[in-house]
N, C-alpha and C positions, 0 to 999 in steps of 0.2 A: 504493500500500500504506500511507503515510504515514498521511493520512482515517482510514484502517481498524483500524491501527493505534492509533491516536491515541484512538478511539471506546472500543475492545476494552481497553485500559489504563485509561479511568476507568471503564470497568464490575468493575475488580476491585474490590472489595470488601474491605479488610484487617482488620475485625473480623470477617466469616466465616470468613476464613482461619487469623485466630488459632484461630477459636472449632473450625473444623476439626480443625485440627493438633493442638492441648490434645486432642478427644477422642480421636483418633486414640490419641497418646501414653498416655491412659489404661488403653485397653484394649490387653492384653497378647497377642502375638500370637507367638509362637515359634514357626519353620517346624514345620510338623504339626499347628497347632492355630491357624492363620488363619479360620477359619469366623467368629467373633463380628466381626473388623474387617471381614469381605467383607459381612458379614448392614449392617453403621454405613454402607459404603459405599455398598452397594446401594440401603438408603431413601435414601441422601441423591439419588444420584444419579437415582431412581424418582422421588422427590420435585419434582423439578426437572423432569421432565417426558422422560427420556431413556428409550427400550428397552433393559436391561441384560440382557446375554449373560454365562450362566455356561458356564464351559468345564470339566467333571467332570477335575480329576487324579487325586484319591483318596476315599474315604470321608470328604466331610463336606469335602472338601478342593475349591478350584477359582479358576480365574480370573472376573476379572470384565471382560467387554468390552464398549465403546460404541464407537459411529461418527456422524459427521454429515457432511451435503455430499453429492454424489452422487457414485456408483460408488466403486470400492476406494481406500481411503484413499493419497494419498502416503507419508503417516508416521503413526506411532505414539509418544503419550507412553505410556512403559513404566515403572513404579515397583512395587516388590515392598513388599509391604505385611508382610512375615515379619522377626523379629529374632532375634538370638544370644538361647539362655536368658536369664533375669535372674539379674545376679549378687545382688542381695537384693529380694525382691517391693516389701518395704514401702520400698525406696528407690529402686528402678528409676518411679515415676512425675511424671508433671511437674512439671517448677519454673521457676516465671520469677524473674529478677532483671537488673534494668539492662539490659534490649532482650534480654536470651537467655534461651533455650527449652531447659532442661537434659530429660533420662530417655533411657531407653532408646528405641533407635532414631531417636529426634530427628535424627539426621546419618544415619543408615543403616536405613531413610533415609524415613521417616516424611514428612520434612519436604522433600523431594522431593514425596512421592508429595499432599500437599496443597498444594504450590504448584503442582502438576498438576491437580487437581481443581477449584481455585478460576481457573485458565487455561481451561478448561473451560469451566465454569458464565459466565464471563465473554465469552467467544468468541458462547455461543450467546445470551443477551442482550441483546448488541445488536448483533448482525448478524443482516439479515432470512435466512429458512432458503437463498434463492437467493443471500447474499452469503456465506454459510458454506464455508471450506475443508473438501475432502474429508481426511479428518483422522480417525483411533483414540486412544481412550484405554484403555490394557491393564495393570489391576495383578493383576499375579502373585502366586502361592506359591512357598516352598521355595527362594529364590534362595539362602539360607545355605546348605542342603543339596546337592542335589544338580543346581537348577537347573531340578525335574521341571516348574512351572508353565511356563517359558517354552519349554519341548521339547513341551509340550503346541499350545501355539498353534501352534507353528513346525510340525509338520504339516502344518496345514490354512492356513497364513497365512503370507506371504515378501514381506513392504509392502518397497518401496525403501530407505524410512528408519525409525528410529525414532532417537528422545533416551532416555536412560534417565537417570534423575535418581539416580544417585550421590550421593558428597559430591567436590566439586574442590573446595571453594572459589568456585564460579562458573567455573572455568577449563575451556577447552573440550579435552575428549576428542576429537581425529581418530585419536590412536593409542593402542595399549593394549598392556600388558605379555603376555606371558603366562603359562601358570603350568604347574609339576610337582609331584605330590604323590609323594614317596618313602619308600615302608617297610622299615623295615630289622630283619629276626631276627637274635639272637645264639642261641645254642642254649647248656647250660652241662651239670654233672652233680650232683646234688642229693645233699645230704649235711646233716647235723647244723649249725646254723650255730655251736655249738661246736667244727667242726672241717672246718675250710672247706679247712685243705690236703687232706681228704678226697675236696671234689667242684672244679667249676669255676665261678665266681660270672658266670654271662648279663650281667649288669648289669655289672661292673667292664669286660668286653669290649666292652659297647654303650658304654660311657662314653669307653676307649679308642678304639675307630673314629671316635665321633662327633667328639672331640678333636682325631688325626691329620685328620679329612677335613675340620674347620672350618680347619686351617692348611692344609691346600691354598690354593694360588693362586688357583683357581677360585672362591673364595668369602673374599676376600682384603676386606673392606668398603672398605677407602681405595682400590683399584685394578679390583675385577671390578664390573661393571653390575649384577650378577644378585644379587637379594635372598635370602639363608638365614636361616632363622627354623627352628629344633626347634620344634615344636610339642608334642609329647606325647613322652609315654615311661612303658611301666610294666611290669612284672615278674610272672611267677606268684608267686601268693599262696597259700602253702600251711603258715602256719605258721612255727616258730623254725629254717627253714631257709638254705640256699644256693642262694638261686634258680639255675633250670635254663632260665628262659627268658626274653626282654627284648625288647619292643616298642619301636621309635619310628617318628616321623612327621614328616618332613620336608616344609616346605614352600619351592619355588623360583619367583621370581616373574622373570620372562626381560625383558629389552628384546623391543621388539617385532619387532625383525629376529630375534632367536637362537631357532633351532630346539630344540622342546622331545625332540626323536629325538637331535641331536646330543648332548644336556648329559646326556642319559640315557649315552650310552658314554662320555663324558666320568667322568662318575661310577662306573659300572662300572670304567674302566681306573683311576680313584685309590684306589678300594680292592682292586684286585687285586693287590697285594702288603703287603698286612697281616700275612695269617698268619704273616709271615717276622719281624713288628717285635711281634705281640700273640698269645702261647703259647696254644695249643690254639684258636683263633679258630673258630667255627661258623656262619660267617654267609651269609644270604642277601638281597638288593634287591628290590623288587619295583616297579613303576612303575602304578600303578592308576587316576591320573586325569594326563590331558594333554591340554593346551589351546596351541593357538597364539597370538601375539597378531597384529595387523594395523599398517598405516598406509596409512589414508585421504587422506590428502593435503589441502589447506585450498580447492583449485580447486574449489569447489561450493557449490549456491546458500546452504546454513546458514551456513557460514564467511561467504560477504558477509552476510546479514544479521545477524548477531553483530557484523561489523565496523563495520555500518550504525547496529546499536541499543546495543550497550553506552557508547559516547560520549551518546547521550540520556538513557544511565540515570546519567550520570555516572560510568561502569567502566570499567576499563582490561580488555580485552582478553586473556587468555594461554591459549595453547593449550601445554598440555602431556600426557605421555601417564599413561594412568591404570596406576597401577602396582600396582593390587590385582587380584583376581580377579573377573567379573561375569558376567553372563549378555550383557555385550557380546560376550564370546568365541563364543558359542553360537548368537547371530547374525549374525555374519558367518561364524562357519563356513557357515552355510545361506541365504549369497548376500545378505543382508541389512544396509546398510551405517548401523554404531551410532555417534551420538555421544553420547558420556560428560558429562555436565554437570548438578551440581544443590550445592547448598544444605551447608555444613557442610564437616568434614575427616577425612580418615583419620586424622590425630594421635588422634581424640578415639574414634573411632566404636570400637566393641566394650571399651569401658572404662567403668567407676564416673562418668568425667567425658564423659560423649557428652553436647555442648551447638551449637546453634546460635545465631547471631544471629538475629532474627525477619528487620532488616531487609533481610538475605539470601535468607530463604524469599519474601518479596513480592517480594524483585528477580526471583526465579527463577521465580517466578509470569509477569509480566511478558515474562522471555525468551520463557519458552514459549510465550506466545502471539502473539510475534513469530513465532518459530519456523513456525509451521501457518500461519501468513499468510503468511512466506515462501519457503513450501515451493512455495505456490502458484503 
């Protein structure tokens, strides 16, 4: 594999992959409205001389898939080419400064999804079509949303492996958190908001539970595993009133052993004695999205070759488990075993400051094409 390897790494190319990645970054691609980056991908990759498979999710909406090597691929590199809205258009686009690659999506993950592409274009250059691993590459939609691009493939398609280029860090994903999204009604009585002892304020009581149930144990940050983040929260709007009703959105992100059923009665029993601490309480939970998380274990052929190639790339090593949410969930729910690893970090990703190093994105280029060679 050494040879092969060896060949397959000075065929990448790092001002392609700059030049990639910049346009990538450029064009703005917020789930639902992917069609312009799939249309950049598609010439590039039509260009190069590959049969590209679109996969219809919605209007104007779809994956894009390749294969080489024969019969059904071992693995799949998988990078969702969709980002969080921009928080300001005319500042969300790329920047370099001192070897980093700032804009939106850059870490989450853009810059994945081109050190995939330029692994790719590099694999099939210089290996003759008979020395070619059986091998997919699959950039998706919608992974911020609802995940619909990769429930799309997963249908018709259940490869052994795939990599999904995340941001670790470089750090390998064998295991992955999982996630609960929790919504919570307060219900109130709507009155003048000059005269609030008239009705019942939704909001002061959503503020209240939300408060009690952060001091819970169960979400204790210096002692419980499990991550709480309020995500949203908002009120009917009806004027100079006492709001009468209150939304929030809870999100819980699990170690990968804890069961997302359990933490749901867990949560249930911490607020089932409220109405007794918070007057006139109207509340109701609702549990709308639940994901398991997994662990893979390191006994398998990618883990040796990570262990084999990161010391050539001069990298150390670290397998840790991913602790955000991904469409890794969605694949191993459907028998299909994900590891997690690509370019950048969650510190950064869905924020003003989402930056990667470039020298990161080529290292990650590099992995992957370790990867599909030793898959083989």
């Amino acid at each position: 594999m050494i040879a092969r390897l060896e060949k397959v790494w000075r065929a990448i190319n790092p001002d392609r992959l700059r030049n990639t990645f910049l346009e990538m970054l450029d064009i703005y691609s917020p789930s639902g409205k992917e069609e312009d980056i799939q249309l950049y991908l598609e010439e590039l990759l039509t260009r190069a001389g590959f049969s590209v498979e679109r996969q219809d999710v919605d209007v104007d909406r779809y994956n894009l898939r390749v294969t080489m090597g024969t019969g059904e691929p071992a693995l799949y590199l998988v990078g969702h080419v969709d980002t969080v809205p921009a928080w300001d258009l005319d500042e969300s686009g790329p920047q370099q400064e001192d070897g980093v690659i700032c804009g939106l999506g850059s870490a989450d993950m853009k810059g994945g999804c081109a050190a995939m592409v330029e692994a790719w274009l590099a694999l099939a250059e210089s290996l003759e079509p008979a020395e070619r691993p059986s091998i997919g590459l699959l950039l998706v939609v919608g992974e911020e949303e609802n995940g619909d691009g990769s429930a799309i493939f997963l249908q018709s398609c259940r490869p052994p492996w795939v990599v999904i280029g995340e941001p670790t860090g470089l750090a390998a994903g064998f295991a992955h958190y999982g996630y609960l999204e929790a919504g919570f009604v307060t219900r109130g009585l709507r009155s003048h908001s000059s005269l609030p002892e008239l009705g019942h304020n939704a909001v002061e009581s959503m503020l209240r539970v939300l408060l009690q149930l952060g001091n819970d144990p169960l979400f204790d940050r210096s002692k419980s595993e499990i991550v709480y983040s309020i995500r949203e929260m908002r009120s009917s709007q009806a004027g100079f009133v006492v709001p009468d009703r209150c939304e929030a959105w809870i999100d819980l992100h699990l170690p990968p052993d804890h069961d997302p059923g359990a933490l749901q009665d867990e949560i249930r029993l911490a607020i089932a004695g409220l109405d007794q601490t918070i007057p006139g309480l109207d509340l109701d939970v609702a549990f709308d999205f639940a994901s398991s998380g997994y662990i893979l274990g390191t006994d398998n052929p990618l883990a040796r070759t990570l262990e084999e190639i990161y010391p050539r790339l001069g990298l150390t090593l670290q397998m840790d488990a991913f602790r955000s949410h991904s469409d890794g969930n969605l694949f191993f729910a459907a028998g299909v075993k994900p590891l997690i690893l690509g370019p950048g970090s969650l510190e950064t990703a869905h924020t003003p400051e989402e930056r990667v190093p470039f020298d990161d994105v080529s290292a990650a280029a590099h992995i992957y094409a370790a990867l599909c060679l030793g898959i083989a």
